[in-house]
N, CA, C and O atoms as a DFTB+ gen file, in Angstrom:
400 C
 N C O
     1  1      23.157       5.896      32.803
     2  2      22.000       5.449      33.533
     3  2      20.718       6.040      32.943
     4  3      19.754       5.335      32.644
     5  1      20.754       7.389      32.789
     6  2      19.430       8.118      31.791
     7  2      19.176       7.366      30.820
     8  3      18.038       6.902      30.745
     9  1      20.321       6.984      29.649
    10  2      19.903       6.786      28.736
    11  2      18.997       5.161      29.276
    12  3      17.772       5.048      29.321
    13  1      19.917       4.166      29.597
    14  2      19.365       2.816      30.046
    15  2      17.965       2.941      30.269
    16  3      17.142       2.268      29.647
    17  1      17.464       4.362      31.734
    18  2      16.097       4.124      31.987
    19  2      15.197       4.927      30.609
    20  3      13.987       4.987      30.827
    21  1      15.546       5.390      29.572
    22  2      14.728       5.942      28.927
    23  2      14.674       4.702      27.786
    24  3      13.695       4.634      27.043
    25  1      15.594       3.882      27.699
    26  2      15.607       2.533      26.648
    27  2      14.204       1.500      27.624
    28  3      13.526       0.706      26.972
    29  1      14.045       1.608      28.587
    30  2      13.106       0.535      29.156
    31  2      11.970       1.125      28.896
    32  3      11.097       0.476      28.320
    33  1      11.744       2.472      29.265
    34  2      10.930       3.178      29.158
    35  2       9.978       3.248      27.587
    36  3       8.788       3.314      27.280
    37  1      10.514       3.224      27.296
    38  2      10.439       3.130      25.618
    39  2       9.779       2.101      25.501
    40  3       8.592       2.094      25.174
    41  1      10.610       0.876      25.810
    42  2      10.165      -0.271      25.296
    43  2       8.627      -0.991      25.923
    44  3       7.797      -1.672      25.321
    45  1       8.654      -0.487      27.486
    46  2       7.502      -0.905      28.240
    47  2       6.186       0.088      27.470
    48  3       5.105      -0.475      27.642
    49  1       6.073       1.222      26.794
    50  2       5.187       2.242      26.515
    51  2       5.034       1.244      24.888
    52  3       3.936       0.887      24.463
    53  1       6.485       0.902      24.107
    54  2       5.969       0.655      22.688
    55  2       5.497      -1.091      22.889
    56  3       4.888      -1.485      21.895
    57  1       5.608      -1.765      23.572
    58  2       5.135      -3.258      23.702
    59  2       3.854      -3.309      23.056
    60  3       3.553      -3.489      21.876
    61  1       2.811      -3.010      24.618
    62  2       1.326      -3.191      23.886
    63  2       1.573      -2.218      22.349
    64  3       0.768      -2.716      21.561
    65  1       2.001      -1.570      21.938
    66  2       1.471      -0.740      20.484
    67  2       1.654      -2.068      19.479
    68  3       0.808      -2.477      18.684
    69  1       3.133      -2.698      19.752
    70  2       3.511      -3.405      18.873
    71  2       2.732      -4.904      18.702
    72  3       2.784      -5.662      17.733
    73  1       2.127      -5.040      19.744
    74  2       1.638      -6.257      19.912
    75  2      -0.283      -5.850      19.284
    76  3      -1.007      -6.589      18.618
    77  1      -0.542      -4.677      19.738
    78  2      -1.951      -4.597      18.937
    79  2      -0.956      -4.326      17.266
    80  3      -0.249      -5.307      17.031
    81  1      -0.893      -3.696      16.663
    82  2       0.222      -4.066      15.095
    83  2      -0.210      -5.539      14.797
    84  3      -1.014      -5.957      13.964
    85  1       0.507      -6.167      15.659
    86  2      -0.070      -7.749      15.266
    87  2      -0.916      -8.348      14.811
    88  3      -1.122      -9.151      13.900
    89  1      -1.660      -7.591      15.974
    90  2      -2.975      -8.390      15.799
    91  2      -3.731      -8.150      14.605
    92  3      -4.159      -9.032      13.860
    93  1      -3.932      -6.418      14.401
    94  2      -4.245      -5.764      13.575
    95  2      -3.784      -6.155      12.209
    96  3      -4.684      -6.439      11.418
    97  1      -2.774      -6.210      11.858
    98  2      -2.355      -6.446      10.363
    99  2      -1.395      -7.710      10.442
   100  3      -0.243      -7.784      10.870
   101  1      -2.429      -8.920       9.764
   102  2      -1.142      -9.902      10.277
   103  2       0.260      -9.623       8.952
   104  3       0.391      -8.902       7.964
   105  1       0.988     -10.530       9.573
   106  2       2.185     -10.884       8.462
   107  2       1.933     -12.226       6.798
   108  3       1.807     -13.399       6.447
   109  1       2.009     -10.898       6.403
   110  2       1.790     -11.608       4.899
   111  2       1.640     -10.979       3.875
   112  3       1.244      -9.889       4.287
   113  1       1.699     -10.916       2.576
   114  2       2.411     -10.295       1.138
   115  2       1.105     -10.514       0.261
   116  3       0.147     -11.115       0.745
   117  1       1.082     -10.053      -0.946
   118  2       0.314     -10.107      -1.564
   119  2       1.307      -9.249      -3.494
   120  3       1.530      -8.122      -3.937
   121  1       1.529     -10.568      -3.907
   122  2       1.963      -9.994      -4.941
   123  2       0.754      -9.882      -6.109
   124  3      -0.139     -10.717      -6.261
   125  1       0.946      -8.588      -6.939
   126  2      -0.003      -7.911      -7.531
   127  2       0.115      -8.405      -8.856
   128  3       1.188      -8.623      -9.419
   129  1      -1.274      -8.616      -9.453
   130  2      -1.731      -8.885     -11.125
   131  2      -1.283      -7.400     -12.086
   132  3      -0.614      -7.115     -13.079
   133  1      -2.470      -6.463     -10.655
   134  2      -2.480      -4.945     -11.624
   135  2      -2.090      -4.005     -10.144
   136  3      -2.625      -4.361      -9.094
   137  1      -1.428      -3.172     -10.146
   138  2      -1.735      -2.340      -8.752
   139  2      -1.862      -1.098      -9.431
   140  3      -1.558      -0.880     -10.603
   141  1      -2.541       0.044      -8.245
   142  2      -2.506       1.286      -8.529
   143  2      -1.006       2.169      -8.683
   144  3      -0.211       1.973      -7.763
   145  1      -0.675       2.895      -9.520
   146  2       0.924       3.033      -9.593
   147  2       1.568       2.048      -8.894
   148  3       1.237       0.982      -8.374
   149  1       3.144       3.043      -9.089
   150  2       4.366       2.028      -7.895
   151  2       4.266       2.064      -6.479
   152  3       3.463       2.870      -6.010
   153  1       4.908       1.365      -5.723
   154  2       4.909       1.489      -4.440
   155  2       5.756       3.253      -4.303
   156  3       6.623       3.926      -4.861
   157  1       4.536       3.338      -2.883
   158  2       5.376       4.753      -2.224
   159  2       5.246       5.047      -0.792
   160  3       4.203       4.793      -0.188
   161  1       6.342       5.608      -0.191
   162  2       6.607       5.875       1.122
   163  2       5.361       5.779       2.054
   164  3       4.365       6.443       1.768
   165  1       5.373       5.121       2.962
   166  2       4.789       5.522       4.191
   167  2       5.169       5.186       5.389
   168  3       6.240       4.580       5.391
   169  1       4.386       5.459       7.062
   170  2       4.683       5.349       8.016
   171  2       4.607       3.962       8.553
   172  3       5.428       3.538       9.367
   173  1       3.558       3.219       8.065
   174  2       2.740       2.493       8.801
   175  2       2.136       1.685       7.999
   176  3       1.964       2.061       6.839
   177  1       1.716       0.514       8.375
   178  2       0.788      -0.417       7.638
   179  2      -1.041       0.812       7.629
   180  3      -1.387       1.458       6.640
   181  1      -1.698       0.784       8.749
   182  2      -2.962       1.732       8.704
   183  2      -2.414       2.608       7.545
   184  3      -3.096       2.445       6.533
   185  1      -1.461       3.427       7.388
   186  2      -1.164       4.322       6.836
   187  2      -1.958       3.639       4.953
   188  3      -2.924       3.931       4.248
   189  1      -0.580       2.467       4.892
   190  2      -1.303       2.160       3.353
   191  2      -2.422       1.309       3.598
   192  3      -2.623       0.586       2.622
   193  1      -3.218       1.123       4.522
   194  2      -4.839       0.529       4.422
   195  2      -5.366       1.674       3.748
   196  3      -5.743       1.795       2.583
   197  1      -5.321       2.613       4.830
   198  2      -6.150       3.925       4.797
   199  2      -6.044       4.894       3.047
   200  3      -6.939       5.486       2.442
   201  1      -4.861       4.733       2.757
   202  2      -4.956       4.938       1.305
   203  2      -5.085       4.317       0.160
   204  3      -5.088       4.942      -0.901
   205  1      -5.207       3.018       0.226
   206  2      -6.160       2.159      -0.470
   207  2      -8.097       2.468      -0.118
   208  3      -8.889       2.802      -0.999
   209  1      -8.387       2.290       1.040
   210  2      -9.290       3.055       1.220
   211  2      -9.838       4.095       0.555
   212  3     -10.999       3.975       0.162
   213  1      -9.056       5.398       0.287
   214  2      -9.064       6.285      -0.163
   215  2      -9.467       5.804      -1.771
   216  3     -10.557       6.158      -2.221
   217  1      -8.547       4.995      -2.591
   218  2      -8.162       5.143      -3.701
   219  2      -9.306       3.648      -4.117
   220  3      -8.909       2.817      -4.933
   221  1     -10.612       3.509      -3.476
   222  2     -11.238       2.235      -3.686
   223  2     -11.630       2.858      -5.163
   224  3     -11.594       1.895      -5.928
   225  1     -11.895       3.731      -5.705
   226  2     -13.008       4.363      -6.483
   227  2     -12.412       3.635      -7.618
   228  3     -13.047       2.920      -8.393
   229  1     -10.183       4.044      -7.691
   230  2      -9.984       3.422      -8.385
   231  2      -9.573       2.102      -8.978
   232  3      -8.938       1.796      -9.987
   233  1     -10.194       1.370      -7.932
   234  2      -9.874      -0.196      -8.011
   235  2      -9.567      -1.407      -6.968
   236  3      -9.855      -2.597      -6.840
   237  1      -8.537      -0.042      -6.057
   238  2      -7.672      -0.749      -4.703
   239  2      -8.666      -1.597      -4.064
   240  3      -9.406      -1.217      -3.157
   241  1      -8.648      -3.035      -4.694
   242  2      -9.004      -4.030      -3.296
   243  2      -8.277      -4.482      -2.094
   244  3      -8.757      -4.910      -1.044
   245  1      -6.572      -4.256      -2.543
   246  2      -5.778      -4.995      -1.442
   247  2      -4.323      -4.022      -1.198
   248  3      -3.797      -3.357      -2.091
   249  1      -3.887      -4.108       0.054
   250  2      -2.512      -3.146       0.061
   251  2      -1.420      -4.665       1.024
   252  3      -1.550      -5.647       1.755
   253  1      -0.446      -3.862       0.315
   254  2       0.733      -4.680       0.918
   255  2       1.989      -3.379       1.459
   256  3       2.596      -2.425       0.971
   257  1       1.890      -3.933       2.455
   258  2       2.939      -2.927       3.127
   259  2       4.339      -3.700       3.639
   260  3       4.358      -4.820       4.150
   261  1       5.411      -2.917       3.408
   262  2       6.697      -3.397       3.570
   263  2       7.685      -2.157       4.668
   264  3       8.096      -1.043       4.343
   265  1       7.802      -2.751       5.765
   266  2       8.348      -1.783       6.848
   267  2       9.576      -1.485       6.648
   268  3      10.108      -2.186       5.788
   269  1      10.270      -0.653       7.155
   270  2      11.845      -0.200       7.070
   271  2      12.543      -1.316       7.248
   272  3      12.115      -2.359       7.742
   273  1      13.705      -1.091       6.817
   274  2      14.765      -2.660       6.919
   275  2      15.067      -2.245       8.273
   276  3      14.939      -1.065       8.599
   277  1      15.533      -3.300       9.235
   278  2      16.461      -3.152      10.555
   279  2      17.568      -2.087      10.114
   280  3      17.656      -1.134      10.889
   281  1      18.504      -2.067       8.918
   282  2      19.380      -1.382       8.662
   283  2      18.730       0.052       9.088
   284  3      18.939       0.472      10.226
   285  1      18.056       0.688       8.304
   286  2      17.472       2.020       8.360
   287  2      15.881       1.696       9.121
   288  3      14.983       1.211       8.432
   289  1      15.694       1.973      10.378
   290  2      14.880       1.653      10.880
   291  2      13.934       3.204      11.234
   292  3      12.780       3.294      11.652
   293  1      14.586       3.937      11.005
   294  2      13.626       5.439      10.626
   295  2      13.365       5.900       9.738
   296  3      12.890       7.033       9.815
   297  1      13.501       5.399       8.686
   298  2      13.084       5.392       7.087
   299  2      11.738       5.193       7.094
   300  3      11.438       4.894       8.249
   301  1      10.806       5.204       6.423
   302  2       9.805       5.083       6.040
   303  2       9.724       3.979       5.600
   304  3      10.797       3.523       5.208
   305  1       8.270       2.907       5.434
   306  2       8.526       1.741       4.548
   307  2       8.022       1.937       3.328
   308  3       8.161       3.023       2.766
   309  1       7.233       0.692       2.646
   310  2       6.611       0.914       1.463
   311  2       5.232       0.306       0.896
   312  3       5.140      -0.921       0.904
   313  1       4.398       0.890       0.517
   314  2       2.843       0.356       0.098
   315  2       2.608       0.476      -1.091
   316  3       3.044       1.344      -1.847
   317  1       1.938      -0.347      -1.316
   318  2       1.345      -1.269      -2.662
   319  2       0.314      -1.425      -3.051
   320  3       0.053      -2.622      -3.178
   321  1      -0.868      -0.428      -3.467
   322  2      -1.960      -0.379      -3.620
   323  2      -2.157      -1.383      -4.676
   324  3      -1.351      -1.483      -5.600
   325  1      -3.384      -2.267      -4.557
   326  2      -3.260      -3.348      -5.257
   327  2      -5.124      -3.699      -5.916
   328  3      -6.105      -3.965      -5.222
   329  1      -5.053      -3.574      -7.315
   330  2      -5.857      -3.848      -8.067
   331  2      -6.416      -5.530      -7.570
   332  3      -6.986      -5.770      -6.506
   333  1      -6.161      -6.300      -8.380
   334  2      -5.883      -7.842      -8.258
   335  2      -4.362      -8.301      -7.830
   336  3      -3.294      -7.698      -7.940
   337  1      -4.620      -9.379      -7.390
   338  2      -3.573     -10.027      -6.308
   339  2      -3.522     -11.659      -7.299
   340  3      -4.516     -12.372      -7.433
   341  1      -2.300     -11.943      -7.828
   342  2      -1.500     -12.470      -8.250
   343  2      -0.985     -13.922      -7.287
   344  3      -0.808     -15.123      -7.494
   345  1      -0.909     -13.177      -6.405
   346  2      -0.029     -14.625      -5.206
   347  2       0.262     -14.308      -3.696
   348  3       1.111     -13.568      -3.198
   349  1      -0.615     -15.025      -3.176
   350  2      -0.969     -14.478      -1.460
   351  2       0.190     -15.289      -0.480
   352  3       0.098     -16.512      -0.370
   353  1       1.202     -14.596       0.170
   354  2       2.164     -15.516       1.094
   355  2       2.020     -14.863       1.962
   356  3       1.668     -13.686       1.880
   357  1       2.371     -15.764       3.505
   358  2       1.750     -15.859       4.440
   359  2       3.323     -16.206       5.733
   360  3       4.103     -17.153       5.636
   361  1       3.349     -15.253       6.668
   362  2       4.669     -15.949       7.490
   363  2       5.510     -14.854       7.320
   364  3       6.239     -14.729       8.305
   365  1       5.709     -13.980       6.432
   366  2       6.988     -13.008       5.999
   367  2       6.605     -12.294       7.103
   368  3       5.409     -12.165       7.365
   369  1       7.832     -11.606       8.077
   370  2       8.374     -11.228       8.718
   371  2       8.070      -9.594       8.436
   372  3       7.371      -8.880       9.155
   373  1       8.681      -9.234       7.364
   374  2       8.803      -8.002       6.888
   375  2       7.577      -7.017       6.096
   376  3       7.610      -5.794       5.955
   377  1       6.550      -7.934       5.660
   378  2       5.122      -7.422       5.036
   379  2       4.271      -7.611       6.113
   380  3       4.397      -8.271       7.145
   381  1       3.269      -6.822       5.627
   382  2       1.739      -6.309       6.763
   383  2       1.031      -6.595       5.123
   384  3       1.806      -6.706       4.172
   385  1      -0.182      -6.677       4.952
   386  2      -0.973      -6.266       3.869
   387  2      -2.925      -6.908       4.739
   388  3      -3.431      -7.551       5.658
   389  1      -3.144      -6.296       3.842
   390  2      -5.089      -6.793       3.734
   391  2      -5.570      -6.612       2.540
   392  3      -5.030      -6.579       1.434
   393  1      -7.313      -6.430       3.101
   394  2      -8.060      -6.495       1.651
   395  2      -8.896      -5.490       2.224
   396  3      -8.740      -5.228       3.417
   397  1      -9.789      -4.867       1.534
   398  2     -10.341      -3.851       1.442
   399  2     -12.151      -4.507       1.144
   400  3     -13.078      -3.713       0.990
């Protein structure tokens, strides 16, 4: 029974988070011409905005972020600091990205 009410609990507290996420970073990819290095770990889509941000000086106009698989869902995902952008898709499930 604990566990059950701490599963609702959860879910009623993470709803609105997940639903501003949405709004905030829609769903869509951005494959890269040139990017800044390889992709590397992070928490969060903000997470790789905010370090593209960081890294404008050296180029970063655009980040693409890729969340944990369902498999490993406490893993970290992955960001893509992105020079020029190559090919913009739109609908994927699994990417967050913007522009800077």
């Amino acid at each position: 029974m604990k566990r059950a009410l701490t599963a609702i609990l959860f879910c009623t507290l993470a709803g609105p988070v997940l639903a501003d996420d949405a709004e905030t970073y829609p769903h869509c990819s951005y494959t890269p011409a040139s990017a800044i290095g390889p992709m590397f770990e992070t928490q969060s889509a903000a997470d790789c905005e905010a370090a593209c941000k960081e890294n404008a000086g050296e180029g970063c106009t655009a980040w693409s972020y890729m969340g944990p698989s369902a498999m490993f869902p406490d893993k970290p995902g992955n960001c893509r600091m992105i020079k020029e952008i190559f090919k913009e898709e739109t609908g994927n499930d699994r990417f967050r990205c913007g522009k800077i």
